[in-house]
NUKE-245450 format. One line per field, with one value per residue (C-alpha): x, y, z; residue in three letters. Coordinates in nm, 3 decimals. Last residue first. Example, Ala and Ser with C-alpha at 12.3 -4.5 7.8 and 13.67 -1.06 7.14 Angstrom:
// residues 2
c1 = (1.367,1.230)
c2 = (-0.106,-0.450)
c3 = (0.714,0.780)
r = (Ser,Ala)
//
This chain:
// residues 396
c1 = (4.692,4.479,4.132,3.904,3.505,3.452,3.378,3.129,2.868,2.529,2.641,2.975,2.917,2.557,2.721,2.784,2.517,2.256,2.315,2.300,1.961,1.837,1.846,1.517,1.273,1.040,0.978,0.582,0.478,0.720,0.727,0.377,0.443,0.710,0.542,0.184,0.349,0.569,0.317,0.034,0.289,0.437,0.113,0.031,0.322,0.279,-0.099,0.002,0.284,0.010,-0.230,0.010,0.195,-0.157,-0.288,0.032,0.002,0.249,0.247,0.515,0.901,0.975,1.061,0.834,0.513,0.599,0.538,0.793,0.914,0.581,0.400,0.782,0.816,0.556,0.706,1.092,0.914,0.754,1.182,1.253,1.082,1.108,1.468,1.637,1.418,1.315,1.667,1.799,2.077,2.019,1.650,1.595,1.252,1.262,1.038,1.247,1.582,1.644,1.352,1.331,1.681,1.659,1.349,1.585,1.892,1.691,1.467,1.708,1.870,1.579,1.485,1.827,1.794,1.460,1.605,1.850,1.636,1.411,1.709,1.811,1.475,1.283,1.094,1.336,1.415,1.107,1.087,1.501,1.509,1.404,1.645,1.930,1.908,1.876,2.187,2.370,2.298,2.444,2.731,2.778,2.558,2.764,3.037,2.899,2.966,2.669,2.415,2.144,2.490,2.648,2.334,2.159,2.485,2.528,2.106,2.218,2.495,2.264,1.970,2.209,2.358,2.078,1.923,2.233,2.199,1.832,1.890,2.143,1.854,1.922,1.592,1.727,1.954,1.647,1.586,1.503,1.594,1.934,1.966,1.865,2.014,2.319,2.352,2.285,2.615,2.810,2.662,2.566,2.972,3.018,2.786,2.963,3.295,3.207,3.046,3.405,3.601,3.444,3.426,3.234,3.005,2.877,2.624,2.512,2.289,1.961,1.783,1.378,1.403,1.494,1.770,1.759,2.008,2.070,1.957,1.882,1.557,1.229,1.178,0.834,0.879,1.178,1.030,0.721,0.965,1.139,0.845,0.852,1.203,1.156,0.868,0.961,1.301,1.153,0.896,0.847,1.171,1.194,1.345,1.061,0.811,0.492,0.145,-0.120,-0.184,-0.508,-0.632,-0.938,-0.879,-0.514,-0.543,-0.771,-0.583,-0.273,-0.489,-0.646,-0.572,-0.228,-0.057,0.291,0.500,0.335,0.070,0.309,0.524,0.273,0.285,0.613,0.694,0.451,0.524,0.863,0.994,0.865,0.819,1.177,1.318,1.117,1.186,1.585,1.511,1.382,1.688,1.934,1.742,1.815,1.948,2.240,2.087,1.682,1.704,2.025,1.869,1.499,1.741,1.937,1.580,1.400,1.721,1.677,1.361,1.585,1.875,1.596,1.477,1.815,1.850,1.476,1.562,1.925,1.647,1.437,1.664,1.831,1.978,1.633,1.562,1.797,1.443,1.327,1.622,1.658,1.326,1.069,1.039,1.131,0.830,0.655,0.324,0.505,0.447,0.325,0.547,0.857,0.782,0.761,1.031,1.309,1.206,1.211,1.546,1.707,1.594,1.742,2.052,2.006,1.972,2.282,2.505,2.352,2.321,2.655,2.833,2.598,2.661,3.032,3.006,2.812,3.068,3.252,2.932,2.723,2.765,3.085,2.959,2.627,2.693,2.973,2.701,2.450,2.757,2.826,2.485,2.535,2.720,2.409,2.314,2.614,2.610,2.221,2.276,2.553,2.328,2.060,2.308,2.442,2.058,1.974,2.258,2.207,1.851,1.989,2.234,1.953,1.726,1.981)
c2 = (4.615,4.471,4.656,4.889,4.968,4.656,4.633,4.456,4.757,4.574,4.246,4.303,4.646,4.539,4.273,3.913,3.868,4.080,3.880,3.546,3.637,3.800,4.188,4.359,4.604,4.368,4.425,4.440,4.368,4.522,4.847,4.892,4.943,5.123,5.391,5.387,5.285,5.617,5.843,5.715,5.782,6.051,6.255,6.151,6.284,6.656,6.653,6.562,6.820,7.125,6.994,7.028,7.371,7.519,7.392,7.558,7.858,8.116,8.478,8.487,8.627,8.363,8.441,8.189,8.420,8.558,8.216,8.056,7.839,7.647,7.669,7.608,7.308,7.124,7.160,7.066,6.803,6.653,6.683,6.501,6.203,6.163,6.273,6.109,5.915,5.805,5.809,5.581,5.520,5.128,5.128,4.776,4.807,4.541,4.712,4.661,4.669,4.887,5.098,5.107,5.218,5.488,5.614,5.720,5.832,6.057,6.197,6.257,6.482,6.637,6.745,6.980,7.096,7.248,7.343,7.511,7.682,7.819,7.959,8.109,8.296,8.087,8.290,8.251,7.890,7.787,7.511,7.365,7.387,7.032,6.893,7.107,6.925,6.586,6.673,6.799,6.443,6.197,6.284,6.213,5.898,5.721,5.848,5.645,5.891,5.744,5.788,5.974,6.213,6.240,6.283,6.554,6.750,6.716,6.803,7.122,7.234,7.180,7.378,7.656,7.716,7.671,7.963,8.145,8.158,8.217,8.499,8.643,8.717,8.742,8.888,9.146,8.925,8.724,8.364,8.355,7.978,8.102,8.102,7.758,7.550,7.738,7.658,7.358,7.310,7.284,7.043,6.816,6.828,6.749,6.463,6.282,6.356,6.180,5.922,5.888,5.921,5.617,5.393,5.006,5.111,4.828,4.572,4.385,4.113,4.211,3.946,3.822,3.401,3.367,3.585,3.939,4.153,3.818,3.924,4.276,4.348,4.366,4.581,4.711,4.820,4.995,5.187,5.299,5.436,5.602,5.787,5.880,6.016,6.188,6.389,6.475,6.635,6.766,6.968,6.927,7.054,7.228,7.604,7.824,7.605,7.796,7.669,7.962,8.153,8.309,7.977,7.890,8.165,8.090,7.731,7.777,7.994,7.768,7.427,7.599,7.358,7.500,7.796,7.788,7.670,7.371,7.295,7.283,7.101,6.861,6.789,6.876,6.564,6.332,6.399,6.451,6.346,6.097,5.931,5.949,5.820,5.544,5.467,5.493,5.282,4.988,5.011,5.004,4.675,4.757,4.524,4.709,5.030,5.105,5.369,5.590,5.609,5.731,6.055,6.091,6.018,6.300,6.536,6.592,6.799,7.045,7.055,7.133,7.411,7.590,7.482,7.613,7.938,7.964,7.942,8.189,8.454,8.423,8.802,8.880,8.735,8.509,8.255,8.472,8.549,8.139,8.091,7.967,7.544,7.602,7.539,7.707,7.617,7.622,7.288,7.052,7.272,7.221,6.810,6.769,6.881,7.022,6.802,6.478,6.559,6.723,6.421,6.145,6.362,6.311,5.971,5.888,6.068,5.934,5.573,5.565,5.686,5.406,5.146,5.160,5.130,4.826,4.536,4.776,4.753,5.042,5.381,5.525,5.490,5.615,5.969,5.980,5.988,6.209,6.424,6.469,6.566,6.829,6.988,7.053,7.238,7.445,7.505,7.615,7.867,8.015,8.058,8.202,8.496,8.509,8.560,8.773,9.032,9.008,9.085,9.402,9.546,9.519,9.726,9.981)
c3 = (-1.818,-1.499,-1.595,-1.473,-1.497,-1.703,-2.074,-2.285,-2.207,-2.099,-1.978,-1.883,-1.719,-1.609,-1.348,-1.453,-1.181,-1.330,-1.673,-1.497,-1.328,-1.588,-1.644,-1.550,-1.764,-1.937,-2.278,-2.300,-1.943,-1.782,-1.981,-1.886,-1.516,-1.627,-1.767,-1.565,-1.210,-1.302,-1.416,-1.135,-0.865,-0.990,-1.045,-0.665,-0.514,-0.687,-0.618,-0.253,-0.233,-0.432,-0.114,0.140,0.044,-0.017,0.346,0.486,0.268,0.180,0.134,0.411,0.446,0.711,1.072,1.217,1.262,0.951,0.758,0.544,0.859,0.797,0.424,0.321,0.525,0.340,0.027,0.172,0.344,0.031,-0.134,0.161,0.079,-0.282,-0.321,-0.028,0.106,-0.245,-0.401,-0.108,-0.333,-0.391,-0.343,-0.249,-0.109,0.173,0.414,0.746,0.638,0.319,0.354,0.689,0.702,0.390,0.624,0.913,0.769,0.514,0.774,1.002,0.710,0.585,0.984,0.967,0.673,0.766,1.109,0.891,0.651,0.918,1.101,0.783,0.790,0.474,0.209,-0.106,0.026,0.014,-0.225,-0.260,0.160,0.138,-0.193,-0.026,0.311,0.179,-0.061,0.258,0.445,0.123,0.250,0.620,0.541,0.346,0.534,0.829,1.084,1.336,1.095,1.337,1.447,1.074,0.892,1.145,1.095,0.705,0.692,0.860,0.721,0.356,0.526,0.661,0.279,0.090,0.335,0.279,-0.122,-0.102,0.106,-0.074,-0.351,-0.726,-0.903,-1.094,-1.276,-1.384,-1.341,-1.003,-1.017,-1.055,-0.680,-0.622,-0.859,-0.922,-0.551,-0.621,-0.854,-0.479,-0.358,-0.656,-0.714,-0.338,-0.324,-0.639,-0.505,-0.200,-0.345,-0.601,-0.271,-0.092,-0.350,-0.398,-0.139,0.069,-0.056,0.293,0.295,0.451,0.643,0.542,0.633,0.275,0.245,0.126,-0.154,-0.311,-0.657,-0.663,-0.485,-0.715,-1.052,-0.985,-0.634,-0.758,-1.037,-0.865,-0.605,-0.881,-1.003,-0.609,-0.552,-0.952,-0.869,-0.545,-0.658,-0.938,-0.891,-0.504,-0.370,-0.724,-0.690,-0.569,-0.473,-0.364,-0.428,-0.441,-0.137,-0.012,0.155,-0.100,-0.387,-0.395,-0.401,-0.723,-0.896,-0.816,-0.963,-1.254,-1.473,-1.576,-1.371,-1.536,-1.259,-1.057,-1.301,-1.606,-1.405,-1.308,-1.651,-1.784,-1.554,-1.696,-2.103,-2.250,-1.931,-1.800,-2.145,-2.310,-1.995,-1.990,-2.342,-2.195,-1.936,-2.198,-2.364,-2.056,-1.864,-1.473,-1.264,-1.061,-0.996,-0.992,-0.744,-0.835,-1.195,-1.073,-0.963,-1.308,-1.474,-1.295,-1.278,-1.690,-1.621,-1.379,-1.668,-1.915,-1.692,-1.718,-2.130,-2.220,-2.040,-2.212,-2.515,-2.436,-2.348,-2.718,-2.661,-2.644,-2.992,-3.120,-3.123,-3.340,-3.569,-3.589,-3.741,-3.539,-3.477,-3.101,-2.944,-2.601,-2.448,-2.083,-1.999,-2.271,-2.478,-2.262,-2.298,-2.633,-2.884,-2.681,-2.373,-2.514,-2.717,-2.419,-2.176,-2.449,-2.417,-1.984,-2.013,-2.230,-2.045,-1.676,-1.821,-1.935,-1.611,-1.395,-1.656,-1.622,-1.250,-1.238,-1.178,-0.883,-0.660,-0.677,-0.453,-0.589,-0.964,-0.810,-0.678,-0.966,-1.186,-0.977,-0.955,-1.337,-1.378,-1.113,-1.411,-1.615,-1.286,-1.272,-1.673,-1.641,-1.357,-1.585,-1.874,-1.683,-1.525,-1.891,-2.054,-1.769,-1.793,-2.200,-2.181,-1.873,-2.120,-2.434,-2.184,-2.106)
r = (Unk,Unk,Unk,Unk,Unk,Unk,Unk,Unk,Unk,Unk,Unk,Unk,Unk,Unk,Unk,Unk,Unk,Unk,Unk,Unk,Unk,Unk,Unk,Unk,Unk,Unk,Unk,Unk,Unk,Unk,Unk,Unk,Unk,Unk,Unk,Unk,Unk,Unk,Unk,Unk,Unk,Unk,Unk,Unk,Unk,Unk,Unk,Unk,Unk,Unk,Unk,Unk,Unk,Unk,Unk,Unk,Unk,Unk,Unk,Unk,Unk,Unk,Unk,Unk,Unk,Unk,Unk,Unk,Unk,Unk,Unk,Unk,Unk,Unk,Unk,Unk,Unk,Unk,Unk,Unk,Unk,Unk,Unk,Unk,Unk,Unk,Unk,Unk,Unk,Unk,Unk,Unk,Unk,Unk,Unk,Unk,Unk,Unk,Unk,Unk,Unk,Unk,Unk,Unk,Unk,Unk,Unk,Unk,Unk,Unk,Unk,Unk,Unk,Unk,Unk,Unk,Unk,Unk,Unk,Unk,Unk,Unk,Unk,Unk,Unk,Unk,Unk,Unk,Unk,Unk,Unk,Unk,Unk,Unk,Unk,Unk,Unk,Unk,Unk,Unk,Unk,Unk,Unk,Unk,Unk,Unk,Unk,Unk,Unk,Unk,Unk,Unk,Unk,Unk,Unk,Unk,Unk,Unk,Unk,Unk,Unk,Unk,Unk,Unk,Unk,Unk,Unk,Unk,Unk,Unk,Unk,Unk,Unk,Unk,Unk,Unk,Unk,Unk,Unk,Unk,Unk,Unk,Unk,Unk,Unk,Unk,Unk,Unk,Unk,Unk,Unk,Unk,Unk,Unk,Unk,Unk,Unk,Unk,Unk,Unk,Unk,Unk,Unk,Unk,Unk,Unk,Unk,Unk,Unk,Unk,Unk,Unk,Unk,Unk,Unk,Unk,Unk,Unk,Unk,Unk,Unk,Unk,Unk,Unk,Unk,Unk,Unk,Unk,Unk,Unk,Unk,Unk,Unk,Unk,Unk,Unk,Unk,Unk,Unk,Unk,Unk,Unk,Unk,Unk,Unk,Unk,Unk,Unk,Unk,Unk,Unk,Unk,Unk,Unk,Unk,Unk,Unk,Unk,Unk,Unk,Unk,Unk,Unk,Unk,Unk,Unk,Unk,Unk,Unk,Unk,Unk,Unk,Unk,Unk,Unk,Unk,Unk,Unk,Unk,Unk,Unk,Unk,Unk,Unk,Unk,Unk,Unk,Unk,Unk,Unk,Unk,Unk,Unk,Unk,Unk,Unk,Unk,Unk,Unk,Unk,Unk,Unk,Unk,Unk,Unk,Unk,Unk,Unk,Unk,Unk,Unk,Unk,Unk,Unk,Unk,Unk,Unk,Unk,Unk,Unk,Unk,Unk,Unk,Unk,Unk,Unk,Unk,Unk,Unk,Unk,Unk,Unk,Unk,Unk,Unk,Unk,Unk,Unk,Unk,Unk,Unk,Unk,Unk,Unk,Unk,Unk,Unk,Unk,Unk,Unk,Unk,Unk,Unk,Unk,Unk,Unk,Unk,Unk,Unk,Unk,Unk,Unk,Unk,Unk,Unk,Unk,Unk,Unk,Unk,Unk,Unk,Unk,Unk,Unk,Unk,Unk,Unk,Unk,Unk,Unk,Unk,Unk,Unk,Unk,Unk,Unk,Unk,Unk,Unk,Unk,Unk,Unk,Unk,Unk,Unk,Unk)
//
């Protein structure tokens, strides 16, 4: 019985893993649909190549730092369990390898491919598996702590804070650091539009991240025995609800309409194994007003050309979605409790502020050694051309 339930868990794992490793493919198309037609080739490449640097980082550095695990054991050890450690290492690696994917939306268009890749590397062999070390496998006392002081430790069940977070703000850092594209404002301070280049590959790339985060979510538990409905639903309500909130703040603008599930997934991602489904709707529901309204400000009023929106998006609502758990995870408000507002702020802040400091830190330095922007002429020949030596189609 217990070798039927190892090899349960290691295929309910396994699966989880392949739908989230196939998300990949919808961060790409995300951004091939998103970026004007001379950068599409660089937005498939640098998703492939960014998430095998990630497997390399994280195989031999960054799932040490956070779970104080290595793979240099024989091969009947790590076979053992039905090789449950391993499909482990491969679901978690597919979370770690979101951080560059995300920061890769941001930074579009102007980008240096080398010196991303060394950033890559960095984040996350080293700053994610940091806080994700503190997050998930009780480092530094942190969780011991918040438990002590408000009776519940830091709660985020699936990544709204972990990863999402983590990567929206690294990629903040990014942004800021890298400057508008060329052209993107005038002189006197007006935005020159960039529309999508493609329609139906953004839409394709929203509905493949869709529908993979429900491996997301409900393999999070890990363990066969640990499959909940409820986390299944609540992903459900929260990503009708940021789609609704999307279309009416963005007026039907299809970028909008489906980018507003993702914002809704990336909040309810945290407590959406203690959530009512009302909770996890209204949660949705605020990601996706959220998203519409802060990826304006950004692009309008504060001039941080984030092509994507992948700090609304991913940095912004992914601190809701750890905020919101300490709220509609309560009993009072339906939720299954054991969580802590105060807890759910301070482990969001902590969160926030590690990708901050990481992701000024790593490319931050990057700047100054090797610099981490195309030129001027190579930015307008478009990264495709520059980068690549090919363009995304061809007359033949």
């Amino acid at each position: 019985m217990e070798a039927l339930v190892s090899a349960n868990d290691v295929l309910f794992v396994l699966l989880g893993a392949i739908m989230v490793l196939a998300m990949h493919a919808g961060f790409a198309f995300l951004e091939v649909g998103t970026v004007r037609h001379k950068n599409q080739v660089n937005a498939l490449v640098k998703i492939m190549v960014d998430f095998s640097v990630s497997t390399i980082a994280y195989f031999f550095i960054g799932y040490s730092i956070a779970y104080g695990v290595d793979f240099f054991s024989g091969a009947d050890v790590l076979a053992a369990k039905n090789g449950f450690g391993l499909v482990k290492f491969f679901f978690l690696l597919t979370f770690a390898a979101a951080i560059p994917a995300i920061i890769s939306g941001g930074i579009a268009e102007r980008a240096k491919f080398n010196p991303q890749m060394f950033a890559t590397f960095t984040l996350v062999g080293f700053v994610y598996p940091f806080f994700e070390g503190i997050a998930w496998n009780n480092h530094y006392g942190l969780q011991e702590w918040l438990k002590v002081a408000t009776g519940a430790s830091f709660h985020d069940f699936a990544g709204s804070v972990v990863v999402h977070a983590m990567g929206g703000w690294i990629a903040l850092a990014a942004v800021i650091l890298l400057g508008a594209r060329n052209g993107r404002y005038s002189k006197d301070g007006r935005l020159h539009a960039y529309p999508p280049s493609n329609i139906p590959f953004l839409a394709l790339g929203a509905w493949i991240l869709t529908v993979g985060w429900f491996g997301f979510n409900v393999m999070s538990a890990q363990a066969v025995q640990g499959i909940s409905g409820l986390v299944a639903v609540n992903s459900l309500m929260a990503m009708v609800g940021g789609t609704l909130a999307a279309l009416v703040m963005g007026k039907n603008d299809p970028g909008f309409v489906h980018n507003g599930p993702l914002a809704g997934l990336v909040a309810v991602c945290a407590g959406s194994d203690v959530m009512h489904p009302l909770g996890a709707l209204a949660t949705g529901a605020i990601a996706g007003v959220l998203f519409v309204l802060t990826f304006t400000l950004t692009q309008q009023r504060w001039k941080i050309d984030d092509v994507l929106g992948v700090w609304p998006l991913h940095g912004l609502c992914g601190a809701w979605g750890g905020i919101a758990a300490g709220i509609f995870g309560l009993k009072a408000l339906g939720g299954m409790g054991g969580v802590s507002f105060v807890s759910q702020l301070v482990g969001t802040a902590t969160g926030v502020t590690v990708a901050l400091v990481g992701g000024f830190a790593v490319y931050g330095a990057l700047k100054q050694l090797v610099g981490i922007r195309l030129t001027a002429e190579e930015e307008y020949d478009g990264a495709d051309l520059t980068i690549h030596k090919i363009p995304s189609t061809t007359n033949d």
